[in-house]
C-alpha positions, 0 to 999 in steps of 0.5 A, a space after each residue: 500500500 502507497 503511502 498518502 501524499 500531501 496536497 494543496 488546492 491551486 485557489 488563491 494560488 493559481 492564476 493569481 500568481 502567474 502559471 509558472 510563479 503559482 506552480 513553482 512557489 507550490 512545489 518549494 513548499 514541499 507540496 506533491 499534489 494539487 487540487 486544481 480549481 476550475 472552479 476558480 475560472 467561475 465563481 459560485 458567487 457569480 453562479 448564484 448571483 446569475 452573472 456567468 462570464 464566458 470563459 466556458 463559451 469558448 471552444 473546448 479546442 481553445 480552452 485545452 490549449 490554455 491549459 496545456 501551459 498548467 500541464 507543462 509546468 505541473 509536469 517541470 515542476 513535478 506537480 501531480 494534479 490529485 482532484 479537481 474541483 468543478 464549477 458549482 452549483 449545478 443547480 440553482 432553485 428557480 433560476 432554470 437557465 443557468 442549471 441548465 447552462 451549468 449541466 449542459 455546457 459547464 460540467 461536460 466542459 469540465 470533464 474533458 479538461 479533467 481528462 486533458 490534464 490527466 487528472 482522476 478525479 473530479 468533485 461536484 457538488 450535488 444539487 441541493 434541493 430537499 428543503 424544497 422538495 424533499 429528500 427523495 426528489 433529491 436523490 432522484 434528481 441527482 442520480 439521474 444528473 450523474 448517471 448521464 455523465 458515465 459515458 463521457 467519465 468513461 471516454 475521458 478517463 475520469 471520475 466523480 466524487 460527491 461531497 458533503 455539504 452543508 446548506 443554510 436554511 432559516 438562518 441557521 447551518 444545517 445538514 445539505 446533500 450527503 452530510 450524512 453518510 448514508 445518503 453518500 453511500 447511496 449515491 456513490 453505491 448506485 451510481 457505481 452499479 449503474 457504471 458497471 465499474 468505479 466511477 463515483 466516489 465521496 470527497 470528504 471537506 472536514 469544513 463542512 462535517 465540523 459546521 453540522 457537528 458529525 465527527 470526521 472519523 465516524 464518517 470515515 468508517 463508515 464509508 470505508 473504501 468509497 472514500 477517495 478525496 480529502 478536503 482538509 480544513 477547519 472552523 470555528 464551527 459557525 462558519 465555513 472559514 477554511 483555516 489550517 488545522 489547530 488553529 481553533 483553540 489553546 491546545 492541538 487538542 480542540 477543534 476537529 479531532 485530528 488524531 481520530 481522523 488519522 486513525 480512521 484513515 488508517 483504518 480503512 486503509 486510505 492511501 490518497 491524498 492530504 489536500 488541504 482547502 484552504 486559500 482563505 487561510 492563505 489569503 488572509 496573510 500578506 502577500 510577501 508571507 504567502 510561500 512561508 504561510 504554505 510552508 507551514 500547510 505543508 508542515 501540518 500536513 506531514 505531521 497527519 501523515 506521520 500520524 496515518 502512518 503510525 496508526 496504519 502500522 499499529 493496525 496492522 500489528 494488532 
């Protein structure tokens, strides 16, 4: 079994700071792996905000090539893109031209760059939509969305992984589309038969399991081996604030159990990646800190892998 790798998500890094700039100041911080955000190119502000710019307008010939300077210097640099995130929402309630534009036009786009840039798997948020119509509509919706997806998955070489989500309703943080792991099951079980083969997978953002108070081992456990990505920060469980773990409290015992998430991690016998979303985190310092500020991710992340390591050992001991 491989060892688990260290990641970072490309937001906040890439453009911003130039393709080659960007990849390299990610590599001298010692990171392997990257979480490339597409959805970078169109913002879920401007989604939901009805504001879609045109960058997935143009021929898919000519958005390849733009990429094709990312995959050059990701491969100079010895840079493996692990995931990437797509565009999001796919579904905006009432607003039936841009879910159709999202759908239509976006995902399918967004699978093929997957493809191009070799990257296996790619997070998409499943539509949200049970406080409106309820849970089974939900699930019925979005089989139907995903399922129509295999083909062009199986022609690109590409996979999904749904995430956990979280949702505001009333004012106040509540469980959203496969919070609970249960119903992340069922998508990614029934998606798969439906596949014939492993194509769906669930990408876990220790974020958002924090702000609805489930545990991140639990859900770990139990979802075992359809556990493939990793969305690794923290909060203050009131907001989705992105922040590096250990920095909510006095000790590295407060905030998410770390050492219980590493355990569990061992326990099923993870072997991807610890990729940590957290641009704000990064944002937040100035930007002459912002390579030192990575560092110091990076650092945090092979301390837990130390700790999967471990723990990995010792399981397989006892």
């Amino acid at each position: 079994m491989e060892m688990v790798k260290v990641g970072v998500q490309t937001k906040g890094i890439l453009p911003e700071m130039g393709i080659e700039d960007g990849v390299a100041i990610i590599a001298r911080a010692g990171f392997e792996m990257v979480d490339f955000n597409l959805d970078t190119f169109l913002k879920n502000s401007d989604v939901y905000g009805g504001k879609i710019n045109k960058f997935f307008d143009a021929d898919i010939e000519d958005i390849l090539a733009y990429f094709g300077e990312y995959k050059k210097m990701f491969n100079k640099y010895g840079i493996k893109p692990s995931q990437m995130h797509a565009p999001y929402p796919m579904y905006v309630l009432g607003r039936d031209d841009i879910s159709q534009y999202m759908q239509n036009v976006v995902i399918p786009k967004s699978i093929q760059i997957a493809g191009f840039l070799e990257i296996p798997w790619v997070v998409m948020h499943p539509f949200k939509m049970q406080y409106k119509y309820g849970l089974e509509a939900e699930q019925a919706m979005n089989v139907q969305f995903f399922s129509s997806l295999i083909p062009e998955l199986k022609k690109h070489n590409v996979r999904i992984c749904v995430e956990n989500l979280y949702e505001s309703v009333g004012g106040r943080i509540t469980e959203g589309t496969c919070a609970d792991p249960d119903d992340a099951i069922f998508y990614v079980d029934m998606l798969n038969m439906m596949a014939g083969e492993e194509r769906f997978g669930i990408c876990l953002d220790t974020g958002h399991i924090q702000l609805v108070h489930r545990q991140p081992a639990d859900y770990i456990r139990k979802v075992g081996s359809r556990l493939k990505l990793l969305h690794m920060h923290e909060n203050d469980a009131y907001g989705d604030l992105h922040q590096m773990p250990y920095t909510f409290g006095s000790s590295p015992s407060c905030g998410t159990d770390w050492e219980s998430f590493a355990k569990a991690l061992a326990e099923i016998g993870f072997d991807g990646t610890l990729s940590f979303e957290t641009f704000p985190c990064v944002n937040s310092f100035p930007y002459g800190t912002k390579e030192e500020v990575l560092r110091t991710i990076h650092e945090v992340g092979e301390y837990i892998k130390g700790r999967v390591e471990s723990a990995r050992y010792v399981h397989v001991i006892l």
